[in-house]
Backbone as CSV, one residue per row, in Angstrom:
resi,resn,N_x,N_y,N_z,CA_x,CA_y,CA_z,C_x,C_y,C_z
1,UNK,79.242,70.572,104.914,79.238,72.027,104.935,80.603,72.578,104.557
2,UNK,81.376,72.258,105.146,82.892,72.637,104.340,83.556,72.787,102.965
3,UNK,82.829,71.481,102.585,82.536,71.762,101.034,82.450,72.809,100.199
4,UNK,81.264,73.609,100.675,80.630,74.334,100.289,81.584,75.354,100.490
5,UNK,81.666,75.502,101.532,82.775,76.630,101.613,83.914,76.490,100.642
6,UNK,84.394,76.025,100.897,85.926,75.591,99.677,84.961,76.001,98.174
7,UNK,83.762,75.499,97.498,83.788,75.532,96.717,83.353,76.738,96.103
8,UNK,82.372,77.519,97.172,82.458,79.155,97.386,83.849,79.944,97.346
9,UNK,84.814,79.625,97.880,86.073,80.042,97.460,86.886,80.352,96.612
10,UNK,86.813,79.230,95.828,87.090,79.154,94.159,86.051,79.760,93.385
11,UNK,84.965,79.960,93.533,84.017,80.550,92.837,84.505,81.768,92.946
12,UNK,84.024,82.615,93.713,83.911,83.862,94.103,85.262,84.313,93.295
13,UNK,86.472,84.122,93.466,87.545,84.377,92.591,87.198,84.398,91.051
14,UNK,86.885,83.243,90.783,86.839,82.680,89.738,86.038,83.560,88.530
15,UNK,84.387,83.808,89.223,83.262,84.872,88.658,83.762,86.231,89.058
16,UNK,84.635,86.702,89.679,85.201,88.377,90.054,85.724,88.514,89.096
17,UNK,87.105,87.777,89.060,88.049,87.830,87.811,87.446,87.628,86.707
18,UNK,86.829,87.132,86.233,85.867,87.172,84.510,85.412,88.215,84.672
19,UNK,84.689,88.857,85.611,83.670,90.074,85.412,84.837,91.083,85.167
20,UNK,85.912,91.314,86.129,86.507,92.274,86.051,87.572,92.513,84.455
21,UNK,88.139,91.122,84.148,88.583,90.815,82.719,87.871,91.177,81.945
22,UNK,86.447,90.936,81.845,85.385,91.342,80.681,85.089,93.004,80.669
23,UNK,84.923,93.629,82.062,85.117,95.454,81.978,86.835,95.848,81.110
24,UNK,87.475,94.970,81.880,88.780,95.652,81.342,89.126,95.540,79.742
25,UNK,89.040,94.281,78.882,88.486,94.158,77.987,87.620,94.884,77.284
26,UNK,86.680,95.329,77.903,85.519,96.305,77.085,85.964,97.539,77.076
27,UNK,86.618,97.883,78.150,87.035,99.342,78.754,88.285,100.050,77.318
28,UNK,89.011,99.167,77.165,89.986,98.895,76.043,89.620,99.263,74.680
29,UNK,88.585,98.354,74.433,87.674,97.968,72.869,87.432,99.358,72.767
30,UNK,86.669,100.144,74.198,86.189,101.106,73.711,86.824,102.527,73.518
31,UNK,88.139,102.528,74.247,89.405,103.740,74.601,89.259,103.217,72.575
32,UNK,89.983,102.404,72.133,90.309,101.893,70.690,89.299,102.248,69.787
33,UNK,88.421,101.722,70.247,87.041,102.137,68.685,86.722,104.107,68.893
34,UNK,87.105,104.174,69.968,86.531,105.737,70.087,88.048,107.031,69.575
35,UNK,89.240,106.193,69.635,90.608,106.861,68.992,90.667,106.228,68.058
36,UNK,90.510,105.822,67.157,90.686,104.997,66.018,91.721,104.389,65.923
37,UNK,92.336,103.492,66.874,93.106,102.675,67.088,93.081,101.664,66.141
38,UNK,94.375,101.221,65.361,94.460,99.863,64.259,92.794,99.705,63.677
39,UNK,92.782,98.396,63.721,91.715,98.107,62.940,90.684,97.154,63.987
40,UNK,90.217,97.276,63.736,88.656,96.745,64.353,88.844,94.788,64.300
41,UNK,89.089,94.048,63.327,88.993,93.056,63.379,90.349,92.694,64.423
42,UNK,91.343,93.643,63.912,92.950,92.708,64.600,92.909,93.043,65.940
43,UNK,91.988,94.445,66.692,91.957,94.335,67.923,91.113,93.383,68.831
44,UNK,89.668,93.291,67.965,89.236,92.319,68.296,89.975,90.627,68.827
45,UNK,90.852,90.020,67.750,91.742,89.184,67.957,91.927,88.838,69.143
46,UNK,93.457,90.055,69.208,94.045,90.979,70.463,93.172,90.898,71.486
47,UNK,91.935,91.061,71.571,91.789,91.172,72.952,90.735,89.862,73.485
48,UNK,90.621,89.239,72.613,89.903,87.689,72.350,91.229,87.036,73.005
49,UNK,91.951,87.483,72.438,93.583,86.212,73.559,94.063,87.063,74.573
50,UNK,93.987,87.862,74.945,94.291,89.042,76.397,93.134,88.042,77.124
51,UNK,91.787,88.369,76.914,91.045,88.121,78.252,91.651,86.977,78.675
52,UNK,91.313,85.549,77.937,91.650,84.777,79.451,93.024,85.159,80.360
53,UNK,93.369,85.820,79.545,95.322,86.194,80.760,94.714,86.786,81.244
54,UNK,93.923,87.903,81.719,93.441,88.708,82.199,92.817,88.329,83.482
55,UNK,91.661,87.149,82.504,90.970,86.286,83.689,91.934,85.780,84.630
56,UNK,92.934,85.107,84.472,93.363,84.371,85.190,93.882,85.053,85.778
57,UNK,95.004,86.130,85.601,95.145,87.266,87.134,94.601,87.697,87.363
58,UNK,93.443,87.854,87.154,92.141,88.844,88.250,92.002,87.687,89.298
59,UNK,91.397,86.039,88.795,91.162,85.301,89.925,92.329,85.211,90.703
60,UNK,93.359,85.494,90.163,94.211,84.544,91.294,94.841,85.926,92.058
61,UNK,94.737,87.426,91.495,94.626,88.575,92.497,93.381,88.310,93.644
62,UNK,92.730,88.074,92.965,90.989,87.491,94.235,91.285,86.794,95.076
63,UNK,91.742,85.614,95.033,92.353,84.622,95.651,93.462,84.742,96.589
64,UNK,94.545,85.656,95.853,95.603,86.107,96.927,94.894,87.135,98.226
65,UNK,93.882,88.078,97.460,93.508,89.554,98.553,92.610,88.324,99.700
66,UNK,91.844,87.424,99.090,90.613,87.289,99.944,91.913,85.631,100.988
67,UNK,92.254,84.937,100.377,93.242,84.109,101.581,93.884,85.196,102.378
68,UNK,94.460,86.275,102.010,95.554,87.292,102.926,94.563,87.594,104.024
69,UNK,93.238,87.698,103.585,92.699,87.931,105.116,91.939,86.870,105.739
70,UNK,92.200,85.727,105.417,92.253,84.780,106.084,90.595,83.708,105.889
71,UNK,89.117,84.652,105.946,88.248,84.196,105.419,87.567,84.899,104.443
72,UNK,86.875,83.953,103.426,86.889,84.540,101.501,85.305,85.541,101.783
73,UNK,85.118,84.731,102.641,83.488,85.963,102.843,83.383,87.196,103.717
74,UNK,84.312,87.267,104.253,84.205,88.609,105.270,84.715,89.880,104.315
75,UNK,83.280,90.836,104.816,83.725,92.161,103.812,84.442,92.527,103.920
76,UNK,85.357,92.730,104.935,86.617,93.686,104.161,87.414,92.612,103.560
77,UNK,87.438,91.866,103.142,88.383,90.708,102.281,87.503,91.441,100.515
78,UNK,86.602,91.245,100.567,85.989,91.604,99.681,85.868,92.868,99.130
79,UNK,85.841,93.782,99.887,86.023,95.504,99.753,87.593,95.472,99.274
80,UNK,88.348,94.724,99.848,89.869,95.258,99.841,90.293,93.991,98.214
81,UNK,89.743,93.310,98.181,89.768,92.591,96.631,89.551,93.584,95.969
82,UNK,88.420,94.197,95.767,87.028,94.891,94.637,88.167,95.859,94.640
83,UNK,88.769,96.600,95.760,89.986,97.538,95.384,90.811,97.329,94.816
84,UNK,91.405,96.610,95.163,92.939,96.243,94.391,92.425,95.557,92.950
85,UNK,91.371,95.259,92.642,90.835,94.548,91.391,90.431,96.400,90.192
86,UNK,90.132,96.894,91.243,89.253,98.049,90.498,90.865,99.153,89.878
87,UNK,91.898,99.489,90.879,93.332,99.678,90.975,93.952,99.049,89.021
88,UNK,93.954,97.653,89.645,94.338,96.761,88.425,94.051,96.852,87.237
89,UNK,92.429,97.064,86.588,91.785,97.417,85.811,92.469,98.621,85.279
90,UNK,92.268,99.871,85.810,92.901,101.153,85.522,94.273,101.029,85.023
91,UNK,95.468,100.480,85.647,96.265,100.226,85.379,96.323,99.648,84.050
92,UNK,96.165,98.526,84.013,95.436,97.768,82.661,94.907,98.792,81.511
93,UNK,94.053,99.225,81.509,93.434,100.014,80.526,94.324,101.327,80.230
94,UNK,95.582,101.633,81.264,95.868,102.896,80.772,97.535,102.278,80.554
95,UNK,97.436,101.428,80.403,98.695,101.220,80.118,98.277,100.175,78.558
96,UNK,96.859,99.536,78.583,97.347,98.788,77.033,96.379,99.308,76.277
97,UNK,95.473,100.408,76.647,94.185,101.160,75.893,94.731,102.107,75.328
98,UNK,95.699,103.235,75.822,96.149,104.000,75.868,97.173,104.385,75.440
99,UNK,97.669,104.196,74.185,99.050,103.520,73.878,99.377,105.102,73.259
100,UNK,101.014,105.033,73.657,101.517,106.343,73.839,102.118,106.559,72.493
101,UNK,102.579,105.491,71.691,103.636,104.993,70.865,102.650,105.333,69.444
102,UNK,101.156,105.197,69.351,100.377,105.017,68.505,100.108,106.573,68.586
103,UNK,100.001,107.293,66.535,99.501,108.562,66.092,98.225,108.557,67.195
104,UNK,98.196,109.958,67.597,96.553,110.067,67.471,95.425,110.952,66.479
105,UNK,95.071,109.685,66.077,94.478,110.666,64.719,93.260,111.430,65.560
106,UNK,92.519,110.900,66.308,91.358,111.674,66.491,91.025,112.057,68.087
107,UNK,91.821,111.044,69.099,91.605,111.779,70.798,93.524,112.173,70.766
108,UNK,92.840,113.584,71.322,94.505,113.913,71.533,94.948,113.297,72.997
109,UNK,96.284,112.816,72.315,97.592,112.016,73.289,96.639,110.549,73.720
110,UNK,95.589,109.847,73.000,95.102,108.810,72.779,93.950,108.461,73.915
111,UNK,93.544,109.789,74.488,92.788,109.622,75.737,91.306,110.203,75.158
112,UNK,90.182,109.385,75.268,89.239,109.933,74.287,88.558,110.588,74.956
113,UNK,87.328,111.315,74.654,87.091,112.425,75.130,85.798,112.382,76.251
114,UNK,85.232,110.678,76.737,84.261,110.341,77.210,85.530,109.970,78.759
115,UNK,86.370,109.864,78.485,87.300,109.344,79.982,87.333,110.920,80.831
116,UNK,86.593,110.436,82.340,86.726,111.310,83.150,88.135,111.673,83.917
117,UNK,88.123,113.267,83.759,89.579,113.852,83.879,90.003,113.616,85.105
118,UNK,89.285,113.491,86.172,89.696,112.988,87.810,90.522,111.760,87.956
119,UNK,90.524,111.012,86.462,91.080,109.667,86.578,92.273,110.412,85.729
120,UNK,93.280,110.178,85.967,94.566,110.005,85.486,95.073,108.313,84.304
121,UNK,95.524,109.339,83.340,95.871,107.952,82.508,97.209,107.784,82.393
């Protein structure tokens, strides 16, 4: 039975962080295809070699929130991950989606026009 546990451990990190890498990733593609950011194939690239970095600090943010509270299955280990994961994301997307440095030909100041204004970029 312990096993199992341990190997639930590493999982749960493991499948958070991909899911959350793959929104943040998409979240990106789409700030970019919707401002006409560079070009379509070279971001693609770009964000084909971002995810796994991505992946790998999302799991090992998972890993740090859910050990800090000591067991990987108790909800608030999990509520307080999904936060600081959901936090991260945003951060992420408005700091490499959002690029300040790049014209904006078509969302003004590079924030497109489907991003809800309650969120700050």
């Amino acid at each position: 039975m312990r096993a199992a546990v341990h190997g639930a451990g590493f999982l749960l990190p493991l499948g958070a962080g991909g899911v959350a890498a793959g929104v943040t990733v998409w979240t990106v593609a789409q700030v970019w295809r919707t401002c006409d950011v560079g070009n379509g194939s070279a971001n693609g690239a770009v964000l084909l070699l971002v995810f796994p970095v991505l992946w790998g600090v999302f799991a090992a943010m998972w890993s740090a929130v859910l050990r800090a509270f000591g067991a990987g299955w108790r909800t608030g280990a999990v509520v307080a991950a999904l936060c600081v994961s959901v936090g991260l994301a945003w951060a992420l997307v408005s700091w490499i989606g959002v690029l300040d440095s790049y014209p904006a030909p078509v969302c003004p100041g590079n924030v497109p026009p489907w991003w809800p204004e309650l969120i700050p970029v």
